[in-house]
C-alpha positions as CSV (number, residue, x, y, z in Angstrom):
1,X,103.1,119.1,-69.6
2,X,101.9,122.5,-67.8
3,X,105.1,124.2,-67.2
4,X,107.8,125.2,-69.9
5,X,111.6,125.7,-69.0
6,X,112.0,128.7,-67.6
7,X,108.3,129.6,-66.3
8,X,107.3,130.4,-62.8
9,X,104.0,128.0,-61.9
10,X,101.7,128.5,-58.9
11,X,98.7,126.8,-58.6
12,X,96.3,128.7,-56.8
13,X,92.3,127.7,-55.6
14,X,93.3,124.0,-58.1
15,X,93.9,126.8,-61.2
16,X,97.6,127.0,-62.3
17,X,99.0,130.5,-63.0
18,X,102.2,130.4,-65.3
19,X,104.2,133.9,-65.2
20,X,101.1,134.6,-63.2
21,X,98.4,134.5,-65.7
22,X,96.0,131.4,-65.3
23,X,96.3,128.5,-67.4
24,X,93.3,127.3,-69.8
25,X,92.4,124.6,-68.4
26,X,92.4,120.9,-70.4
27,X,87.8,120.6,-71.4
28,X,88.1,117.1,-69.5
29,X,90.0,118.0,-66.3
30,X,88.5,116.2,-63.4
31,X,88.5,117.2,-59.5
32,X,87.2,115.5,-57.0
33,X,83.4,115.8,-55.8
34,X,81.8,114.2,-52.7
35,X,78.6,112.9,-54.1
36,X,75.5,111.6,-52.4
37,X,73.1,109.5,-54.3
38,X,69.2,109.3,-53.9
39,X,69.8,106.1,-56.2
40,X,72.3,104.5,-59.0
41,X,73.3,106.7,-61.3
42,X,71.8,104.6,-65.2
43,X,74.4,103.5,-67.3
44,X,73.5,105.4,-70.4
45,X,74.2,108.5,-67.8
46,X,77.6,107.3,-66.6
47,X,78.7,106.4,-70.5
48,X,77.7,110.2,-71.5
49,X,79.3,112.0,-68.7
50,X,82.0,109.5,-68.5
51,X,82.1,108.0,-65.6
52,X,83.4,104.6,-64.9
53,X,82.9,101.4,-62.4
54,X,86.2,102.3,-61.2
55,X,84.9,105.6,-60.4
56,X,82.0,104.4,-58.6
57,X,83.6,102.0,-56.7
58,X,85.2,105.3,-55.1
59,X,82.1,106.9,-54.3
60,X,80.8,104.1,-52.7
61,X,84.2,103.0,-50.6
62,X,85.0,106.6,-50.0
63,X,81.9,109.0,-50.6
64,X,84.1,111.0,-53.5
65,X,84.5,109.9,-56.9
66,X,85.9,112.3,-60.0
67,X,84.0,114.1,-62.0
68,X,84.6,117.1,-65.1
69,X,83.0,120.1,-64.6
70,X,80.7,119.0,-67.6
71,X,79.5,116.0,-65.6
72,X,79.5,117.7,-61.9
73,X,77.2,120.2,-63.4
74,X,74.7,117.4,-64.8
75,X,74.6,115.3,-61.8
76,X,73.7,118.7,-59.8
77,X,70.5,119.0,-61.8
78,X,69.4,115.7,-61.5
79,X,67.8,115.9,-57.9
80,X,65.9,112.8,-58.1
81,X,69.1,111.0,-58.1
82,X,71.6,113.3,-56.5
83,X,70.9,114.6,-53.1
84,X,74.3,116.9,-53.0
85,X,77.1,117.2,-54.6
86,X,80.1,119.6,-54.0
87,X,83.9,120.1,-54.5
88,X,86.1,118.0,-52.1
89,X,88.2,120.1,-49.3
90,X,91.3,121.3,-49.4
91,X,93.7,118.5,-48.4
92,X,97.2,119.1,-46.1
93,X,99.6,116.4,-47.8
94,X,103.4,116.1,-46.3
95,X,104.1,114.3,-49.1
96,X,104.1,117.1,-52.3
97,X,107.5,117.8,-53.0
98,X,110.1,118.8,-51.9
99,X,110.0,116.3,-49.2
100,X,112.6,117.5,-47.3
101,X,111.2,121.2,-46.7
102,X,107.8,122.6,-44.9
103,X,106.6,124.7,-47.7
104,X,102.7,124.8,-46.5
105,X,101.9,123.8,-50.1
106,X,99.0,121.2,-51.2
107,X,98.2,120.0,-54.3
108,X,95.6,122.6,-54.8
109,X,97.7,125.9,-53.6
110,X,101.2,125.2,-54.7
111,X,104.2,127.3,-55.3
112,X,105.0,129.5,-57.1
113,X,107.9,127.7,-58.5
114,X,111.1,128.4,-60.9
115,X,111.0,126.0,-63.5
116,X,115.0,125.6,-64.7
117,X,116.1,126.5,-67.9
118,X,119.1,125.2,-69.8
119,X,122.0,128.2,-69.2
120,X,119.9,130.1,-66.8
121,X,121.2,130.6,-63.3
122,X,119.0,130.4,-60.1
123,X,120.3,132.1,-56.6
124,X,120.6,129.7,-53.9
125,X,118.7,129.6,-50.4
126,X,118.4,128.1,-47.4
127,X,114.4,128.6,-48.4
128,X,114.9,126.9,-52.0
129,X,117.5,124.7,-51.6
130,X,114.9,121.6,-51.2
131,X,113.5,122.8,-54.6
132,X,117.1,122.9,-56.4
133,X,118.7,119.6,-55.0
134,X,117.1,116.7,-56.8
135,X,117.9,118.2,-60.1
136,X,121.1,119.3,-59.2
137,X,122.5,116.3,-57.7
138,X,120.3,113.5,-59.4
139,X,120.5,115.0,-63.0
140,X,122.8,117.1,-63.4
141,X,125.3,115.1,-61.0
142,X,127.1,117.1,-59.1
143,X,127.8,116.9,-55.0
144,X,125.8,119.4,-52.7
145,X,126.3,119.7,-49.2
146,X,125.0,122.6,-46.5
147,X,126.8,122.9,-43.8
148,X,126.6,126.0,-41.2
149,X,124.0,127.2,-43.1
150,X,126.4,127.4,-46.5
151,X,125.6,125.4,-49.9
152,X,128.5,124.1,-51.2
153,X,128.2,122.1,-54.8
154,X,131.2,119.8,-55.8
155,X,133.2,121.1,-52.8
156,X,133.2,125.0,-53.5
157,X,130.8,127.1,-52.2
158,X,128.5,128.8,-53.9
159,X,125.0,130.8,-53.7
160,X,124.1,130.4,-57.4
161,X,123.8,127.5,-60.0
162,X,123.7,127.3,-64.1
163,X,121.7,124.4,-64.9
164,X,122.5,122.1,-67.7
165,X,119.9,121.2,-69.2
166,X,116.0,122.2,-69.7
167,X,112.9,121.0,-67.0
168,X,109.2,120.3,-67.3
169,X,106.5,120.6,-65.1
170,X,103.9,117.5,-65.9
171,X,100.8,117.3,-64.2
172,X,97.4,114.3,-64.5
173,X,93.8,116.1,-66.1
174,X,92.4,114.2,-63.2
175,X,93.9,116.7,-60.6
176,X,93.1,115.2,-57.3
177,X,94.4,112.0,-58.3
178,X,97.3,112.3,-60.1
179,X,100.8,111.3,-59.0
180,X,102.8,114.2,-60.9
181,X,105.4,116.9,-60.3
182,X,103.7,117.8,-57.6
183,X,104.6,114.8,-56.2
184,X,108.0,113.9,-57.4
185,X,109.4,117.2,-59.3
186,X,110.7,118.5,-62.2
187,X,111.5,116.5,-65.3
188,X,114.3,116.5,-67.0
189,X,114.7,116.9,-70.7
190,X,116.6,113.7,-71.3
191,X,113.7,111.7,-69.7
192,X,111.5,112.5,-72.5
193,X,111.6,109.5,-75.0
194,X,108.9,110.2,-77.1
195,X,106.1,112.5,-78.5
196,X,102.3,111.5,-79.2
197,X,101.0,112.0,-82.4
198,X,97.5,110.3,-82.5
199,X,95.2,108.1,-80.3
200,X,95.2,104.5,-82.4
201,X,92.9,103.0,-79.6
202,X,90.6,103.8,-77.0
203,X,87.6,101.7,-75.7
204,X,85.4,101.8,-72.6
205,X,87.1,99.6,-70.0
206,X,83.1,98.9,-68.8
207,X,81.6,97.8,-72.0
208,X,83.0,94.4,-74.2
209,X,83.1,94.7,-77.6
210,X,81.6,97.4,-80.8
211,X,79.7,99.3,-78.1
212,X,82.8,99.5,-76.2
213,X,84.9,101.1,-78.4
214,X,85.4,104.6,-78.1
215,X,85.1,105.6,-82.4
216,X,85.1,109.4,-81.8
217,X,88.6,109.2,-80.0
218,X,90.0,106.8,-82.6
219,X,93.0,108.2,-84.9
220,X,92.3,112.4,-83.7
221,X,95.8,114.0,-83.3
222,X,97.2,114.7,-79.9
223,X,97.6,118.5,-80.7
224,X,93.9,118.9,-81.6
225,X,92.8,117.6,-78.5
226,X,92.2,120.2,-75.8
């Protein structure tokens, strides 16, 4: 969760701004690199920086692969096994939400966007009308129409609405390939089922056994991760 109820978000150059001052971002965030290798990168290498089969696999199929700063920054050094390595372009993607309006928006300059908040009221456009209508009509459960250029919600018209209930604005660490609400929206506070409270589990999906389990993960509480 990156955006609170209530909170304008823009993401801007892959930083999000929130009320317009940049967010910290998470210490593992990953972004997308195109990476060209003078040979295979050693396995003791990938297991410190993190990076998986899966992620090579990528590389190789599709020249990029994702990376944390941390690990961009030590595969740049390494010139005897990295020829180059830089940040991927900027991406035009129709399908960022909302689908059903040409905003210009990709998943690295997005917004800015209203985040609803339970009680407070948002003025109705023809220019944010896209943004307002999936929570509107799929979660709060009223009828919206526009016709002649007029929004009209359960059959009165209107230029305002008073939402219901409180949204969130959830977004992946791995930011370039991340299926989030930048993709399908705002969630609504009766979707959440559940919070975290530590990590019981975690082992390397590349290594079998002791050496694959992850022991400095195990038991840490969520809210001291960062």
């Amino acid at each position: 969760c990156v955006g609170l109820p209530g909170m304008t978000l823009q993401i801007k150059n892959h930083i999000v701004y929130l009320d317009g001052k940049p967010n910290k971002e998470p210490d593992n965030v990953q972004y997308t690199y195109n990476v060209q290798l003078n040979q295979p990168i050693p396995d003791e290498m990938m297991k410190d920086l993190g990076i998986s089969m899966e992620d090579l696999t990528s590389l190789n199929q599709n020249g990029y692969m994702p990376l944390t700063k941390h690990a961009a920054k030590a595969l740049a050094a390494n010139k005897a096994i990295v020829k180059s390595i830089k940040l991927a372009p900027e991406l035009k993607n129709d399908m960022l939400y909302p689908l059903d309006a040409v905003t210009g928006w990709t998943r690295d300059n997005y917004g800015p966007i209203w985040i609803p908040k339970k009680g407070a009221s948002v003025k109705l456009t023809m220019d944010n009308i896209a943004i307002y209508e999936r929570p509107i009509q799929a979660y709060e459960h009223n009828t919206l129409e526009v016709k002649g250029g007029k929004i009209y919600i359960n059959g009165k018209q209107t230029d305002h609405y008073t939402f219901k209930m409180d949204y969130y604005w959830m977004m992946g660490d791995n930011r370039h390939n991340s299926a989030d609400s930048r993709y399908w929206g705002f969630v609504p506070e009766d979707h959440i089922v559940g919070k975290p409270i530590f990590i019981w589990w975690s082992s390397d999906p590349d290594r079998r056994g002791f050496s694959g389990i992850r022991w400095s993960r195990l038991f840490n509480f969520v809210d001291n991760i960062k």
